[in-house]
C-alpha positions in Angstrom: 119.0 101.7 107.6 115.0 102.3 108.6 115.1 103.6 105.2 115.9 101.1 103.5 113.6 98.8 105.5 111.2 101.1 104.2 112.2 100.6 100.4 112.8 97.3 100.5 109.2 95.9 98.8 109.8 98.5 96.3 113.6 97.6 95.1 112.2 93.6 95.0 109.1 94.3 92.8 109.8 91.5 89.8 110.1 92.8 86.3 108.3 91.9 83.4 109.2 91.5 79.4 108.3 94.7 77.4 110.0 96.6 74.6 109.8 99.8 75.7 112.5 103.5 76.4 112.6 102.3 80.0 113.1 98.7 79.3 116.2 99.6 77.6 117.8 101.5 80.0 116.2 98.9 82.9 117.5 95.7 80.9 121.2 95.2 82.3 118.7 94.5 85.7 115.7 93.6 84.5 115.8 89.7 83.3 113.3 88.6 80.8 110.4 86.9 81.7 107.2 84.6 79.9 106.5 86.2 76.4 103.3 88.3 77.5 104.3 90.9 80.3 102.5 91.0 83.5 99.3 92.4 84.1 98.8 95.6 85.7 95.4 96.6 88.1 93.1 98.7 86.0 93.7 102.1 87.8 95.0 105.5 87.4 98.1 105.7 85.4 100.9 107.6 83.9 103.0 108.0 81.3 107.1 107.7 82.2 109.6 108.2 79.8 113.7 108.4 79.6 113.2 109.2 75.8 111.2 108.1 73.2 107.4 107.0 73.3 107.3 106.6 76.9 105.4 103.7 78.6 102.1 103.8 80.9 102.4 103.0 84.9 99.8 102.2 87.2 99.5 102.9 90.6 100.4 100.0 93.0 99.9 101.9 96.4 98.8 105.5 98.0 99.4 106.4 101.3 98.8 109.9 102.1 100.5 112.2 99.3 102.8 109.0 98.4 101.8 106.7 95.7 103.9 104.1 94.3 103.7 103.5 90.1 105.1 100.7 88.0 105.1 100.2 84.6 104.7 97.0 83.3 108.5 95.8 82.6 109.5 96.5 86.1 110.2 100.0 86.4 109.1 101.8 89.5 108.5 105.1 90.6 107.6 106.7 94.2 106.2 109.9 94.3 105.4 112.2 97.2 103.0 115.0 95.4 104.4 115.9 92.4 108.3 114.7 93.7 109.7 111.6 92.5 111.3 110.3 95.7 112.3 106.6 94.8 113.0 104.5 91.5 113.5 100.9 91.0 114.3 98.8 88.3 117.0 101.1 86.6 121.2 100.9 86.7 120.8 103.9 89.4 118.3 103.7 91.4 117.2 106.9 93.9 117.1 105.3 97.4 115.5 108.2 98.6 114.6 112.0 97.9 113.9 114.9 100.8 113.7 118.8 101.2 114.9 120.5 104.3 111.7 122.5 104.8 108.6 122.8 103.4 108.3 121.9 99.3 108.0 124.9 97.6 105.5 123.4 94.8 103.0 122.9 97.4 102.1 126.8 96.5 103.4 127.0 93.1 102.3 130.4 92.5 103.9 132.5 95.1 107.0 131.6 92.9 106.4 133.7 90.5 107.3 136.9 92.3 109.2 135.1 95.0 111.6 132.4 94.2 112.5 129.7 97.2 115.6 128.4 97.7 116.3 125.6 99.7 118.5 122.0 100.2 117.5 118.7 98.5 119.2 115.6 100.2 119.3 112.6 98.1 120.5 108.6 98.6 121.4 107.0 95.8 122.2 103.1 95.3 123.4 100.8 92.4 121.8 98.2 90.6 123.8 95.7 92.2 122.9 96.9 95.5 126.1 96.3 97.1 127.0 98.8 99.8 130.0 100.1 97.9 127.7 101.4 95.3 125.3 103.5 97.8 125.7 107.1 98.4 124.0 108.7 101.4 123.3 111.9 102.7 124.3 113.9 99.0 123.1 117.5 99.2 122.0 119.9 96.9 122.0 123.4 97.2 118.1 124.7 94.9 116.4 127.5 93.7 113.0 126.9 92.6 111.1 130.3 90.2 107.7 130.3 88.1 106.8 131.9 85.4 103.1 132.0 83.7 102.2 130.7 79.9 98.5 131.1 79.7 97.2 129.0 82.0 100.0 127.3 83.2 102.5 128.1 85.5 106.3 126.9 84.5 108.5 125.9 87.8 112.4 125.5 86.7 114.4 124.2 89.8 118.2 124.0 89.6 119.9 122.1 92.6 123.3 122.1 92.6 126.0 120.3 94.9 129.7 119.0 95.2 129.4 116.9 93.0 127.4 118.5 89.7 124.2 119.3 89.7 120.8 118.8 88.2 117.4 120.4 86.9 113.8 119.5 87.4 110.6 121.3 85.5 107.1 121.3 86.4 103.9 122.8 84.4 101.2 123.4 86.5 97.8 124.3 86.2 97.2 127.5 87.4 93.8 127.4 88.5 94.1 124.1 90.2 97.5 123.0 91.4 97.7 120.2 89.6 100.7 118.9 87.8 100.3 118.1 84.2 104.1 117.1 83.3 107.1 117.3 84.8 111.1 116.5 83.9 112.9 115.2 86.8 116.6 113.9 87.7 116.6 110.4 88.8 120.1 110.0 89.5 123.8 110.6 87.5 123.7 109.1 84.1 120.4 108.7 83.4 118.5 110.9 81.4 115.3 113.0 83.1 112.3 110.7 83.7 109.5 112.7 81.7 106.4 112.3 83.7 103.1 112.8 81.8 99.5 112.5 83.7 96.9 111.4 80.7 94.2 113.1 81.4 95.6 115.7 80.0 
């Protein structure tokens, strides 16, 4: 429940209009609004997609390694690191997103010669938000290797659980840390969000 206290501003942000891959997934929630959109604050941003061109997202909120994205026809995203944690804004949302132990990306390159394994515990919730449609406490059994292309590293996780199982990819720079793109699950029947940072 102190969850989702915690989630609550998130899963009421309003939506916006906008043509975009994520407002057509997002639109049996989303209702239209004034021709227009919404304005977003000027800001760091990134580029989301569930196929197609993608759309840009700015950042709402940061606190500590958790910042909170929306793009500008309702679609949100919380991410702590490089992790998408929570969505709103789509048919299936991700209530929430943890590791049992320590995240494995936060030294990507010791998993090149040693890959991590580890459990991912998930909530999930649909759009209607009625309690019959949430799903706590769903575990997933991961493994999480590297391999180097120039000068990034790859990361392919694969989690699996009772009930199916999903992938995630991250390329990372090398030298830095830093995540350029990544491809993670957001939840059962929706394709993997695409993540892109622009600046590179």
């Amino acid at each position: 429940m102190r969850r989702l206290i915690l989630l609550l501003p998130l899963l009421l942000l309003p939506a916006a209009c906008g043509d975009s891959p994520l407002r057509e997934v997002a639109a049996q929630l989303l209702p239209p609004r004034s021709a227009g959109g919404e304005s977003l604050p000027p800001g760091p941003g990134l580029r989301l997609s569930l196929g197609g061109a993608g759309v840009a997202a700015q950042l709402l909120r940061e606190q500590g390694d958790r910042r909170l994205w929306r793009s500008a026809d309702g679609v949100a995203v919380e991410m702590q690191g490089p992790r998408v944690v929570a969505t709103a804004g789509l048919p299936v949302m991700l209530a929430a997103s943890r590791l049992e132990g320590p995240d494995p990306l936060a030294d990507p390159a010791a998993l090149v010669d040693r890959p991590a394994e580890y459990r991912r515990v998930v909530d999930l919730m649909g759009a209607d938000r009625e309690p019959e449609n949430m799903r706590f406490g769903l575990a997933f059994d991961c493994r999480a290797a590297a391999q180097r292309q120039g000068e990034l590293l790859l990361v392919a996780e694969e989690c699996r659980g009772e009930e199916g199982g999903h992938s995630n990819r991250f390329r990372i720079l090398a030298a830095t840390g830093e995540v350029v793109e990544s491809e993670q699950w957001i939840g059962p029947g929706l394709p993997a969000l695409r993540i892109r940072h622009p600046q590179h």
